[in-house]
LOSEDREN-358967 format. One record per residue (C-alpha): residue number from 1; residue in one letter; x, y, z. Coordinates in steps of 0.2 Angstrom, whole numbers, plus 5000, padded with zeros to 4 digits. Layout:
% LOSEDREN-358967
<site n="NUM" res="A" c1="X" c2="Y" c3="Z"/>
...
This chain:
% LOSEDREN-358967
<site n="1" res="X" c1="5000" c2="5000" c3="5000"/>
<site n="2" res="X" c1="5006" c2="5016" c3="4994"/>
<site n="3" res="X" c1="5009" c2="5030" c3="5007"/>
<site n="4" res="X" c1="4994" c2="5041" c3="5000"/>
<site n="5" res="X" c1="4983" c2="5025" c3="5000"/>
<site n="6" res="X" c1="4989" c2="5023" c3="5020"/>
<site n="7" res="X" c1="4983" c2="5039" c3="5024"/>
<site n="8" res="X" c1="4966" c2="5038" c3="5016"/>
<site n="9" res="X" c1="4963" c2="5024" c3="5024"/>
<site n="10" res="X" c1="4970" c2="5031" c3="5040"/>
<site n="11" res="X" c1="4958" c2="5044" c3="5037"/>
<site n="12" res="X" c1="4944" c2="5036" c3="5033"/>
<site n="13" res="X" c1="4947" c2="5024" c3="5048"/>
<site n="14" res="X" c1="4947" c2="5040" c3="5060"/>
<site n="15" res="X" c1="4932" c2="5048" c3="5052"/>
<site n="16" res="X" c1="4923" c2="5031" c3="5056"/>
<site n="17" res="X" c1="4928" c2="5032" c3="5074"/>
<site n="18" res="X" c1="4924" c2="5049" c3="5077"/>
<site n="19" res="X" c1="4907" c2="5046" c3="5070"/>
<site n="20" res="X" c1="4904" c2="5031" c3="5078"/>
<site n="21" res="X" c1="4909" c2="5039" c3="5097"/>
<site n="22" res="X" c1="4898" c2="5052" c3="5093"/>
<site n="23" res="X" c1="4883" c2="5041" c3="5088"/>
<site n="24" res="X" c1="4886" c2="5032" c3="5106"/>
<site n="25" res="X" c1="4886" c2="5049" c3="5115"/>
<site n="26" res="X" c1="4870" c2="5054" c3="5106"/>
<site n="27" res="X" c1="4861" c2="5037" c3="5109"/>
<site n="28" res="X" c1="4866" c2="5038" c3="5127"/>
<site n="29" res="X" c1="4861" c2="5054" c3="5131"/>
<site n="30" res="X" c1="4844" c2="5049" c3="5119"/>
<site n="31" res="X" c1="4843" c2="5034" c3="5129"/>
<site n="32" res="X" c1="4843" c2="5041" c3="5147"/>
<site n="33" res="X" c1="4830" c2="5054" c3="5142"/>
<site n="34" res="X" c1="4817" c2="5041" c3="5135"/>
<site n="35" res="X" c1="4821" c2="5032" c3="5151"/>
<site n="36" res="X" c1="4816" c2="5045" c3="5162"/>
<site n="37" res="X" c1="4802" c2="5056" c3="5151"/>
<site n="38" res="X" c1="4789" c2="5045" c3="5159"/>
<site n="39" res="X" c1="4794" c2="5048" c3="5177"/>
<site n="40" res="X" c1="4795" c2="5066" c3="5173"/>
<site n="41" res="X" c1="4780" c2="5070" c3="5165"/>
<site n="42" res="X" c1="4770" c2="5057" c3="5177"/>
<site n="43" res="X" c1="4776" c2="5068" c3="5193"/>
<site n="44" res="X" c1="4773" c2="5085" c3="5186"/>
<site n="45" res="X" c1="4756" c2="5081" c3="5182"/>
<site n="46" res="X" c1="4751" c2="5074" c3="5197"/>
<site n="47" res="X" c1="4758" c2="5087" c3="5207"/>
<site n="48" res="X" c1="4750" c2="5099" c3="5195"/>
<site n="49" res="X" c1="4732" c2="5092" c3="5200"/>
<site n="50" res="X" c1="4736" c2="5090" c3="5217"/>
<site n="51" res="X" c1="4741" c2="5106" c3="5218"/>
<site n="52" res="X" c1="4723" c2="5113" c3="5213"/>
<site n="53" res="X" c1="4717" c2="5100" c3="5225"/>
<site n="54" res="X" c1="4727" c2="5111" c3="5240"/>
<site n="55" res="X" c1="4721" c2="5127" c3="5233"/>
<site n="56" res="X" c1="4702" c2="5123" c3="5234"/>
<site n="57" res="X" c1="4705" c2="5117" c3="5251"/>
<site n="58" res="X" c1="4713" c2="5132" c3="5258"/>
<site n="59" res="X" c1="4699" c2="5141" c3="5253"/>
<site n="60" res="X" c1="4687" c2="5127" c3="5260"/>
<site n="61" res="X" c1="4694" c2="5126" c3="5278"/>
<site n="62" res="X" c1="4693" c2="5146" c3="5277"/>
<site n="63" res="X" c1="4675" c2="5149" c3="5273"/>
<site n="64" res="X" c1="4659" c2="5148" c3="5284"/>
<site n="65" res="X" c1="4647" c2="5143" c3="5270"/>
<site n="66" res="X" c1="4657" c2="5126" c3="5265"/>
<site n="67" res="X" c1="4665" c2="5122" c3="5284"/>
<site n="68" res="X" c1="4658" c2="5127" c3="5300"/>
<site n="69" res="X" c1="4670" c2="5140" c3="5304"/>
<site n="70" res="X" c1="4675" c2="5154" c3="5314"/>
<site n="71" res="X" c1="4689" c2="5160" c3="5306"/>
<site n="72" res="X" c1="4689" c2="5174" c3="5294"/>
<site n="73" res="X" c1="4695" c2="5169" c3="5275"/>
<site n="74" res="X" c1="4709" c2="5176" c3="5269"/>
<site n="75" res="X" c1="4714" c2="5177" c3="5252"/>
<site n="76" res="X" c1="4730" c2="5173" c3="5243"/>
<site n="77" res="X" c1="4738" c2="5190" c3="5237"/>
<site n="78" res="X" c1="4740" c2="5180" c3="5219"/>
<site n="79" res="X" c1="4720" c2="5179" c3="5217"/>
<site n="80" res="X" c1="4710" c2="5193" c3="5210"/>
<site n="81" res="X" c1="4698" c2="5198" c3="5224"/>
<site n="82" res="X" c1="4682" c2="5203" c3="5213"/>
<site n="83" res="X" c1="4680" c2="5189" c3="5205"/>
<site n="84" res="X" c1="4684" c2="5174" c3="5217"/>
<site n="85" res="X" c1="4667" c2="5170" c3="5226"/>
<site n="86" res="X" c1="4656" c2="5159" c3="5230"/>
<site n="87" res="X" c1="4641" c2="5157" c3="5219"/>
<site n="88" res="X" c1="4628" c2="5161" c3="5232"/>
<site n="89" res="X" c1="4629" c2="5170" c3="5249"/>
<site n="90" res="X" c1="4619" c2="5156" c3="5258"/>
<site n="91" res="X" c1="4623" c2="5137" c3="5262"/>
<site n="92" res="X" c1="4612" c2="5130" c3="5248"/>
<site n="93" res="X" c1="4620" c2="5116" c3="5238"/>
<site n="94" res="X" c1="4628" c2="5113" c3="5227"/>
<site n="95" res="X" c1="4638" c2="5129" c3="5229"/>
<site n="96" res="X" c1="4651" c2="5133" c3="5214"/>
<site n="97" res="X" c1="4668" c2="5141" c3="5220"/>
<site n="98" res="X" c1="4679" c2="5154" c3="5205"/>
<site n="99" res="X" c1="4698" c2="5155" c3="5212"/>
<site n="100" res="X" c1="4700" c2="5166" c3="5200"/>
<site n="101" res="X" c1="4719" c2="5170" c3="5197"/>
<site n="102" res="X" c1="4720" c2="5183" c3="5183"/>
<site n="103" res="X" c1="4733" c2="5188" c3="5170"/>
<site n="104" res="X" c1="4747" c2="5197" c3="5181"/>
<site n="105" res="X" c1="4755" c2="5182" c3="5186"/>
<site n="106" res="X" c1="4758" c2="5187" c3="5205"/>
<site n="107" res="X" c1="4768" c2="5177" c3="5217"/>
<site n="108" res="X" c1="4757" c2="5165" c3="5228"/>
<site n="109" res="X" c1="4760" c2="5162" c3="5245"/>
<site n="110" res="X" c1="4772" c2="5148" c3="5241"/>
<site n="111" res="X" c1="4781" c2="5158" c3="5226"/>
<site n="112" res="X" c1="4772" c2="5146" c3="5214"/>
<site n="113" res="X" c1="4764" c2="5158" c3="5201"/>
<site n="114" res="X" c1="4744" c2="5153" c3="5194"/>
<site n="115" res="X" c1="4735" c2="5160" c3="5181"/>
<site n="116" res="X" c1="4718" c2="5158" c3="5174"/>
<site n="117" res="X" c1="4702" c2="5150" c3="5184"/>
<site n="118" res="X" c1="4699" c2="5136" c3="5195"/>
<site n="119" res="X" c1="4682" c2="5130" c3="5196"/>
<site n="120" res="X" c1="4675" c2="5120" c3="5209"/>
<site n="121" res="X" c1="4659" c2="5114" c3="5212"/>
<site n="122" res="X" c1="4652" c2="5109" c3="5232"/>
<site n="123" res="X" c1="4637" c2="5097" c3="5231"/>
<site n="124" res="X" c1="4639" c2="5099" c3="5251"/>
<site n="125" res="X" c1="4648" c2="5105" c3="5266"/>
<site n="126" res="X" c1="4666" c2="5100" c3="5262"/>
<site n="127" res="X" c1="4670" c2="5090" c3="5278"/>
<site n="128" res="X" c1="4655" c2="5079" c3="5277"/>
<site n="129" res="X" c1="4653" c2="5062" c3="5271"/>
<site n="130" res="X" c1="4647" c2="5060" c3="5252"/>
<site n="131" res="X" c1="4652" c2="5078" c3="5246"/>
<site n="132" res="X" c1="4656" c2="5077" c3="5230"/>
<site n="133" res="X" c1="4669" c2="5095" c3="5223"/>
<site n="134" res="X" c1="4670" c2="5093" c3="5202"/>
<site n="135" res="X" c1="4684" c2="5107" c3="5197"/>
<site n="136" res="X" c1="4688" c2="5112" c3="5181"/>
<site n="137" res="X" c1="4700" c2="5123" c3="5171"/>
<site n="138" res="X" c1="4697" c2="5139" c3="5163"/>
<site n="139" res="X" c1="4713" c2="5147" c3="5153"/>
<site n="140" res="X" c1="4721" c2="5139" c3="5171"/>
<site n="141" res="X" c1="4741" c2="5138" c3="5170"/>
<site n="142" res="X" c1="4752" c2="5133" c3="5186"/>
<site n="143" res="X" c1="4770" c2="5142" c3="5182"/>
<site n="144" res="X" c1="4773" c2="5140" c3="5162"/>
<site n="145" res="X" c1="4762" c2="5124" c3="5162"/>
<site n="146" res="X" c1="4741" c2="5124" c3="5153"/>
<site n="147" res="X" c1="4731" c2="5112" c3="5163"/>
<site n="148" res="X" c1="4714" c2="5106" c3="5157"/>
<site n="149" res="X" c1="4704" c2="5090" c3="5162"/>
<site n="150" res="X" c1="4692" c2="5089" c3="5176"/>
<site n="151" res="X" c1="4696" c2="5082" c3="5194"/>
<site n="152" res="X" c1="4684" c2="5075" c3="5207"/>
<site n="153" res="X" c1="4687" c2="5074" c3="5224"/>
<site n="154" res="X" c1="4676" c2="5064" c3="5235"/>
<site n="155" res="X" c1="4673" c2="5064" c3="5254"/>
<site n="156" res="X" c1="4671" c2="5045" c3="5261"/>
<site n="157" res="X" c1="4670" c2="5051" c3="5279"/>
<site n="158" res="X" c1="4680" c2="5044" c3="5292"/>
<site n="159" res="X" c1="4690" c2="5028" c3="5292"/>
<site n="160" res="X" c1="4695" c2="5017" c3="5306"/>
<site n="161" res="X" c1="4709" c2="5025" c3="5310"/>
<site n="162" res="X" c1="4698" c2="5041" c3="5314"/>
<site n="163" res="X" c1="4703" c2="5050" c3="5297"/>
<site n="164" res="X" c1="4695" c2="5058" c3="5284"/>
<site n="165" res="X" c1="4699" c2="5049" c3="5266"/>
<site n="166" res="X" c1="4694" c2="5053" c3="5250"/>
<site n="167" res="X" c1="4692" c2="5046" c3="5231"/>
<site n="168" res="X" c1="4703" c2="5060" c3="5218"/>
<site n="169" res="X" c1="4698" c2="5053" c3="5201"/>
<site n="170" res="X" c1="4708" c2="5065" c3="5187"/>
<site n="171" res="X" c1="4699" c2="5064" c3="5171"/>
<site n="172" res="X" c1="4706" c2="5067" c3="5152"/>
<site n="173" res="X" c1="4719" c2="5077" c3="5161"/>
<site n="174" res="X" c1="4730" c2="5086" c3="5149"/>
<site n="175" res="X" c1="4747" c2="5097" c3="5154"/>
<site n="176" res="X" c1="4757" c2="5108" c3="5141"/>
<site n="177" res="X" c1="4770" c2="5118" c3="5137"/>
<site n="178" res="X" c1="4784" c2="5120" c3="5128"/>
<site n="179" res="X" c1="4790" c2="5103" c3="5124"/>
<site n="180" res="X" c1="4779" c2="5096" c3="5136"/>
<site n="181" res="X" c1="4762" c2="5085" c3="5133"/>
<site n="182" res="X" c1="4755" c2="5074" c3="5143"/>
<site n="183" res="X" c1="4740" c2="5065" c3="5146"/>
<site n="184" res="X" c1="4734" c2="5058" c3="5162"/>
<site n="185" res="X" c1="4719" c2="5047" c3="5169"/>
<site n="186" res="X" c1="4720" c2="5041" c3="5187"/>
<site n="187" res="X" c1="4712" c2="5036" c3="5203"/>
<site n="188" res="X" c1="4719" c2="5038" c3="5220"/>
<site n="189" res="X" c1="4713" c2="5038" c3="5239"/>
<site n="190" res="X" c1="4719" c2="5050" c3="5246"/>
<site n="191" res="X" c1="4720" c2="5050" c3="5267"/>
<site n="192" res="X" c1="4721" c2="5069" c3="5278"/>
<site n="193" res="X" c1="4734" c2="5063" c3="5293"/>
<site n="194" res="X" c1="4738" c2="5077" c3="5300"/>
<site n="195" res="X" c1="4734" c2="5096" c3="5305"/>
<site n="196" res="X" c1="4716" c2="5094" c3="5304"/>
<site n="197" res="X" c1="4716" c2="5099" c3="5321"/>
<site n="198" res="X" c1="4721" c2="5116" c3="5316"/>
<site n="199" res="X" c1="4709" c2="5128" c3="5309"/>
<site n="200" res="X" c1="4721" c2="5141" c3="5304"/>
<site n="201" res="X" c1="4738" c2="5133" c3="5300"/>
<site n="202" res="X" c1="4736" c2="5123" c3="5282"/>
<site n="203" res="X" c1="4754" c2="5123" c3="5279"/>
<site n="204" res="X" c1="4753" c2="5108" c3="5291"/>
<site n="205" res="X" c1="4741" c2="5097" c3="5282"/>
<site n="206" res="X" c1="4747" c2="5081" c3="5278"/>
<site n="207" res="X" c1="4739" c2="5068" c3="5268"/>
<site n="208" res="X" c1="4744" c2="5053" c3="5261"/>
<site n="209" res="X" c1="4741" c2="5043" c3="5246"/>
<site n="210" res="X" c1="4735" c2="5028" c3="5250"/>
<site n="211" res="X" c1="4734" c2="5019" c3="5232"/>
<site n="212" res="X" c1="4732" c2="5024" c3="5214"/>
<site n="213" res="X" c1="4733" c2="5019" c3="5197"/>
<site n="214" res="X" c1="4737" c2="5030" c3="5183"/>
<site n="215" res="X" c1="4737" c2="5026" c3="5164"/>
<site n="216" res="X" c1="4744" c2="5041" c3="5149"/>
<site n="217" res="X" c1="4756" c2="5048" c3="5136"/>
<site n="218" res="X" c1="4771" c2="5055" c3="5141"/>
<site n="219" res="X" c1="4777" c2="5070" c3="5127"/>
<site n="220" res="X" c1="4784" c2="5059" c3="5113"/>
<site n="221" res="X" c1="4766" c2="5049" c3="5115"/>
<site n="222" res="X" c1="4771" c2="5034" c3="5123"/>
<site n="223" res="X" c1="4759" c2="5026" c3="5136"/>
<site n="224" res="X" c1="4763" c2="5022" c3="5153"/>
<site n="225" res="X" c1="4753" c2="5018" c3="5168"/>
<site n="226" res="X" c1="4760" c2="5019" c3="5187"/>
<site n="227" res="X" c1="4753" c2="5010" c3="5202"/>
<site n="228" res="X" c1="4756" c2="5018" c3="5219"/>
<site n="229" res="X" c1="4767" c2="5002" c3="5231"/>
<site n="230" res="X" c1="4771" c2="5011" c3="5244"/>
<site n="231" res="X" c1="4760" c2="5027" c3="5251"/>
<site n="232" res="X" c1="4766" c2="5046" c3="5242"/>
<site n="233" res="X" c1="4767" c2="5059" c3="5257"/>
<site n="234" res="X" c1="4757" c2="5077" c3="5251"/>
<site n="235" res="X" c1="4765" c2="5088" c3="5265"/>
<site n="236" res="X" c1="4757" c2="5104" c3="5262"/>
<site n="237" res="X" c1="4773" c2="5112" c3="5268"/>
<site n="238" res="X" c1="4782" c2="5105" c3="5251"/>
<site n="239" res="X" c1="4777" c2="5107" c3="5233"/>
<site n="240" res="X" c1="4781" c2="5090" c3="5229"/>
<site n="241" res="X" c1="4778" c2="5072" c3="5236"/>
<site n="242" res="X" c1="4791" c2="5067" c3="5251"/>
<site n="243" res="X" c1="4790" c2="5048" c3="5251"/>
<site n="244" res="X" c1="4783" c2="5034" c3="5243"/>
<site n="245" res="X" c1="4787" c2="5022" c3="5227"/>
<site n="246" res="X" c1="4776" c2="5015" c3="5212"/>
<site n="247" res="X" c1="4778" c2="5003" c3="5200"/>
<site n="248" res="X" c1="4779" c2="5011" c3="5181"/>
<site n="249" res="X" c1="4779" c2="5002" c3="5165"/>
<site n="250" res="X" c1="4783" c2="5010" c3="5151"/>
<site n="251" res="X" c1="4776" c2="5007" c3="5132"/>
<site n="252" res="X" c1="4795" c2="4995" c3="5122"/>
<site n="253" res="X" c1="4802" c2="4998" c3="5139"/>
<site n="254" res="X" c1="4809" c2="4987" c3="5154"/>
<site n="255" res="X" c1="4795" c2="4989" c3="5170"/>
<site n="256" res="X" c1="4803" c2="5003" c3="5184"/>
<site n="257" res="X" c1="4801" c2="5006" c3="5200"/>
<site n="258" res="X" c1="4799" c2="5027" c3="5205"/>
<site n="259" res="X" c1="4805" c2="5032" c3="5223"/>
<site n="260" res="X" c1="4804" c2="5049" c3="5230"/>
<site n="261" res="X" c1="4813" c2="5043" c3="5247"/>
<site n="262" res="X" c1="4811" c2="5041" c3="5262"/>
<site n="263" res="X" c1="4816" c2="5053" c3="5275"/>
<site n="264" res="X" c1="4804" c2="5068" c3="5272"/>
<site n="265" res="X" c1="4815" c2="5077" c3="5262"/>
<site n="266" res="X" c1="4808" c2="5091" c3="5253"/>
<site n="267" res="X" c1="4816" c2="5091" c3="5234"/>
<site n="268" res="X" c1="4812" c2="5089" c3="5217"/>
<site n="269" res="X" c1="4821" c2="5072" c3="5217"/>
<site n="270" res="X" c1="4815" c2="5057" c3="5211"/>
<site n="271" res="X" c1="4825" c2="5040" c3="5209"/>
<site n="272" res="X" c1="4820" c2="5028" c3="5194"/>
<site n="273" res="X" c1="4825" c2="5011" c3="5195"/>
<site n="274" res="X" c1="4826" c2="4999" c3="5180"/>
<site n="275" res="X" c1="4835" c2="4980" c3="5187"/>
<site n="276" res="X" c1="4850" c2="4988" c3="5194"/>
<site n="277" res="X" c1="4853" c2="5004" c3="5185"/>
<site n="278" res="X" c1="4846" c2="5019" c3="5196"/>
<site n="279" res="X" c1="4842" c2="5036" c3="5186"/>
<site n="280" res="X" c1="4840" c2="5052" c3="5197"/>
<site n="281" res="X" c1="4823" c2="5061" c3="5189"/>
<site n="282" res="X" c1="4822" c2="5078" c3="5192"/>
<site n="283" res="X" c1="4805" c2="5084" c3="5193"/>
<site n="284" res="X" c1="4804" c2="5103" c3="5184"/>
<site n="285" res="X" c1="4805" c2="5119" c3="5197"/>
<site n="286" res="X" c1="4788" c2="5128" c3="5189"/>
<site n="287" res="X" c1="4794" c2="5146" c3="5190"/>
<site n="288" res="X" c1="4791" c2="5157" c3="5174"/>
């Protein structure tokens, strides 16, 4: 072999190299995202719906005509004040609540920022047994994210253990953005552990998630569906879930497991295990 012909081939060898590295690079980096898409957009839309879920029960716990209350409401700065009401001035049900967060895009009172209209409809008082709330979305967005859908919340009564539990049910829910789509049906029981003893303080609600099963598309449109294994902790202290696991399985992909830990640690941190390879998820920070 002539000296030219050596370095073409020498060249053509390196070029061959290069792109195969760079194929590798790519597919990995392709690989761990597919791997985690699911986990991701599974947690943001359920915290996304649970959040509405906090926000109408604020606003529950504060007013006379759906508890039997003493205290005196007191709205979020972040909600326009003429038009979040009740749809009557009497406790005649079903009574239809407007959290009504404009355009501005003000802080809340957890720096989360809300836009649009939450719509949630009281077929009784909210701590009795059988109350049915229906919410919808109108132009809602929590932080860069469009959320439609309907949820319904409802109130089982008292368990054995002395605490209220409820049925959340999210129906065709849908959250968007940029690069984000993602469906979402699911059924959950949800169980208030503690800080109902305390009128005034909600930051220390606790409830916990019992059970659920979720099927949807993440946002390249593969389904998935996630079984709660071990109960998810909603501390109203933290946006997101503290504890828990689930079992995911995801559409041409090996079954996972989700864990968001253990020790009551408030992040946006969740751990994906497929066999023994664990991924660290992290779950977006909402801010626009």
């Amino acid at each position: 072999m002539s000296f030219k012909h050596w370095s073409i081939f020498l060249f053509l060898v390196s070029s061959v190299s290069i792109i195969t590295s760079l194929s590798s690079c790519n597919k990995s980096d392709r690989d761990e995202d597919v791997e985690t898409l699911a986990a991701r957009d599974y947690a943001l839309a359920h915290h996304i719906f649970d959040d509405a879920f906090r926000q109408v029960h604020r606003f529950a716990m504060g007013d006379t005509l759906l508890n039997d209350t003493g205290i005196i409401q007191s709205l979020d700065e972040c909600l326009d004040r003429r038009t979040t009401f009740l749809s009557d001035t009497v406790a005649v049900f079903p009574l239809t609540l407007n959290l009504n967060y404009g355009d501005k895009g003000a802080p809340c009172y957890d720096n989360g920022f809300r836009y649009g209209k939450i719509t949630a409809s009281f077929s009784g008082k909210y701590l009795n047994k059988g109350t049915l709330i229906s919410f919808t979305f109108q132009g809602y967005k929590k932080d860069i994210y469009d959320v439609s859908g309907q949820l319904f919340v409802l109130n089982n009564g008292i368990n054995s253990q002395g605490q209220r539990y409820y049925t959340f049910i999210i129906q065709d829910g849908l959250i968007t953005g940029t690069n984000i789509n993602i469906e979402i049906d699911g059924t959950f029981k949800y169980q208030w552990v503690s800080g109902s003893s305390t009128d005034i303080d909600f930051e220390d609600d606790v409830f916990e998630i019992d059970s659920g099963m979720v099927q949807g598309r993440n946002s390249r449109g593969s389904s998935f569906t996630n079984e709660i294994t071990e109960k998810y902790t909603s501390d109203f202290s933290c946006p997101h879930f503290l504890t828990g696991r689930s079992a995911m399985d995801v559409q041409n992909l090996i079954s996972r497991t989700l864990n968001y830990g253990e020790l009551n640690e408030c992040d946006n941190i969740l751990i994906s295990r497929r066999n023994n390879t664990y991924l660290e998820v992290e779950i977006p920070i909402m801010q626009p």
